[in-house]
N, C-alpha and C positions, 0 to 999 in steps of 0.2 A: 370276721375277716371279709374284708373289699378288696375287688382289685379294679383295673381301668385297663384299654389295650387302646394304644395307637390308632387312626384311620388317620391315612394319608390326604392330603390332597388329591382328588382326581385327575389331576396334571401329570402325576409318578403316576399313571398306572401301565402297566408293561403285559401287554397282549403275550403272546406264544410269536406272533409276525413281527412285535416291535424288536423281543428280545434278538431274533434269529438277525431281523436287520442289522442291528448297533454290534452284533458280534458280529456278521462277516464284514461292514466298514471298520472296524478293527484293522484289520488286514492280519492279526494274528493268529487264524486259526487252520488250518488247511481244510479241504474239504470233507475229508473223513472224520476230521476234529467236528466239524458243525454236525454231518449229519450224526454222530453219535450225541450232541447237546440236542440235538429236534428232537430223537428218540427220545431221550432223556425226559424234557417237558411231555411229551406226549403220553410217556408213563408215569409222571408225577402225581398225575390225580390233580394239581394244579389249572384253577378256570381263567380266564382270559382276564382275570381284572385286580391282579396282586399286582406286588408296586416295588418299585427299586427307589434310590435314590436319583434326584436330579442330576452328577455328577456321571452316572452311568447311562444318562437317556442323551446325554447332548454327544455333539458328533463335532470334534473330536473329544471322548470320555477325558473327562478333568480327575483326576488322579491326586488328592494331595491332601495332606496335614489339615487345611484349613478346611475343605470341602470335606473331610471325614468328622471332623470336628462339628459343622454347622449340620451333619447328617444325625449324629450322635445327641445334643441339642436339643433337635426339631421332634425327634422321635421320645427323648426321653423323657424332655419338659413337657411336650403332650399329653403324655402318659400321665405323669402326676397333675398336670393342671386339672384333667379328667378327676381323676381318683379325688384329690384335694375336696374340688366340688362338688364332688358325688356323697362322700365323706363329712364334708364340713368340718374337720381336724385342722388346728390351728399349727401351723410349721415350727412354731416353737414348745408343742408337745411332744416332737417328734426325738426319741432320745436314740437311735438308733437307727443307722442307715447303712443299706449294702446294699451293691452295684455290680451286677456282674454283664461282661462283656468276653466274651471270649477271645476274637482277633484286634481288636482296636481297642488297646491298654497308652494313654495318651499321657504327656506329664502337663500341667497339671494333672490329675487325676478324674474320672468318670464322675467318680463321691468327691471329688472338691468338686466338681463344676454344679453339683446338684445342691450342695453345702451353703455355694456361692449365691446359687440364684434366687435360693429361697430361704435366703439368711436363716439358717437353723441352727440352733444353739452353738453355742462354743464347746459346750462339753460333751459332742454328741457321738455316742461312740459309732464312727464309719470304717469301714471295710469297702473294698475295692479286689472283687474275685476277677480274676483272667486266666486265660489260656487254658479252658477245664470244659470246651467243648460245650454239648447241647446241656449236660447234665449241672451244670452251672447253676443254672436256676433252681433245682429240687436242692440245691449245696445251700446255695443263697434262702432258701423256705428255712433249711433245717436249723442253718446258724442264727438266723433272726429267734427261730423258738428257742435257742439254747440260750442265746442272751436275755431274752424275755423271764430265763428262769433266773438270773443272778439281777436283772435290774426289774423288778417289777413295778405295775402301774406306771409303763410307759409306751409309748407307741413305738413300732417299726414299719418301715419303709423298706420293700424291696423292689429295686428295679432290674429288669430282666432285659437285654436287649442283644442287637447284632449290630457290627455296620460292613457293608461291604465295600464302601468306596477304595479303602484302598487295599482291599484282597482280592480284587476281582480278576483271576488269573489269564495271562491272555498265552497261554501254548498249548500243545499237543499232549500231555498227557492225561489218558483218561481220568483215572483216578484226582484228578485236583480237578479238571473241567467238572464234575458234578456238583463240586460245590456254587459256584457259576449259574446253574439249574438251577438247585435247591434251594440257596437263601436268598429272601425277600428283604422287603424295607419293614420294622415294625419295634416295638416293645412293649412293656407290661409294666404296670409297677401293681404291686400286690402292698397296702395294705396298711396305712395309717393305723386299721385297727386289728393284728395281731395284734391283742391287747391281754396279757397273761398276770392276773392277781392272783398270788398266792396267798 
């Protein structure tokens, strides 16, 4: 088992002072809205050099289909370009692909866009998880191994990611403002070599 994780460009990196910026020019938050988001970073445990999307650093934030899209992309073909090479798995051993994304479930699909770019078989069996929160990813390990038992001596692919361009909530109530905090720019993919011979 391999996996590979994202590193951003150094241009997304988002201080604690950038993020507090780009939210109060927002104009959407009030003032007790922010200072519970500073609190918020301030107890994160998070250091001054995690990363958002480019779409969340410019001023006015670009919001949309296309920029959640090039966010999704950027992050995930990273991921496997890493893994790939780290690996040396050839994309047409790959017989299995899944993709989980929690908020941004796109049509075409996350597993078509991954399908598309790295021409992977035609007969490949892809999954596309959403809407299943942080534990997405342990869902996404467990079904890779369970397919691994009915197709054996084939690789699986799993990609793990977020995108927040276009979740990024601009109001007053606490409970969604943390999310705002809490997710970053990034993803993972795990693993050409889940590789299960029975």
């Amino acid at each position: 088992m391999d996996f590979a994780c994202f590193k951003p460009d150094p241009s997304l990196m988002c201080s604690e002072e950038t993020f507090m910026k780009r939210s109060e020019l927002t104009g959407s938050f009030s003032d007790e809205s922010l200072a519970f988001q500073k609190k918020i970073l301030e107890r994160s445990g998070y250091g001054e050099k995690t990363y958002v999307s480019k779409s969340l650093l410019e001023v006015p934030m670009k919001k949309s289909v296309e920029e959640a899209r090039d966010e999704a992309e950027m992050v995930m073909f990273g991921a496997i370009d890493e893994l790939l090479a780290k690996t040396g798995v050839n994309c047409k051993d790959i017989g299995i692909l899944v993709v989980n994304c929690s908020v941004f479930n796109p049509t075409p699909s996350l597993s078509a866009m991954v399908v598309n770019r790295y021409k992977l078989r035609g007969n490949i069996l892809s999954y596309n998880l959403g809407g299943m929160g942080c534990s997405a990813g342990l869902i996404s390990i467990d079904l890779a191994k369970r397919l691994l038992q009915v197709q054996p001596n084939s690789y699986a692919l799993v990609v793990s990611m977020e995108s927040m361009t276009l979740n990024w909530y601009g109001g007053n109530n606490r409970s969604m403002l943390i999310t705002n905090c809490l997710f970053r720019l990034g993803a993972a993919a795990i693993d050409p070599l889940i590789k299960l011979i029975i």
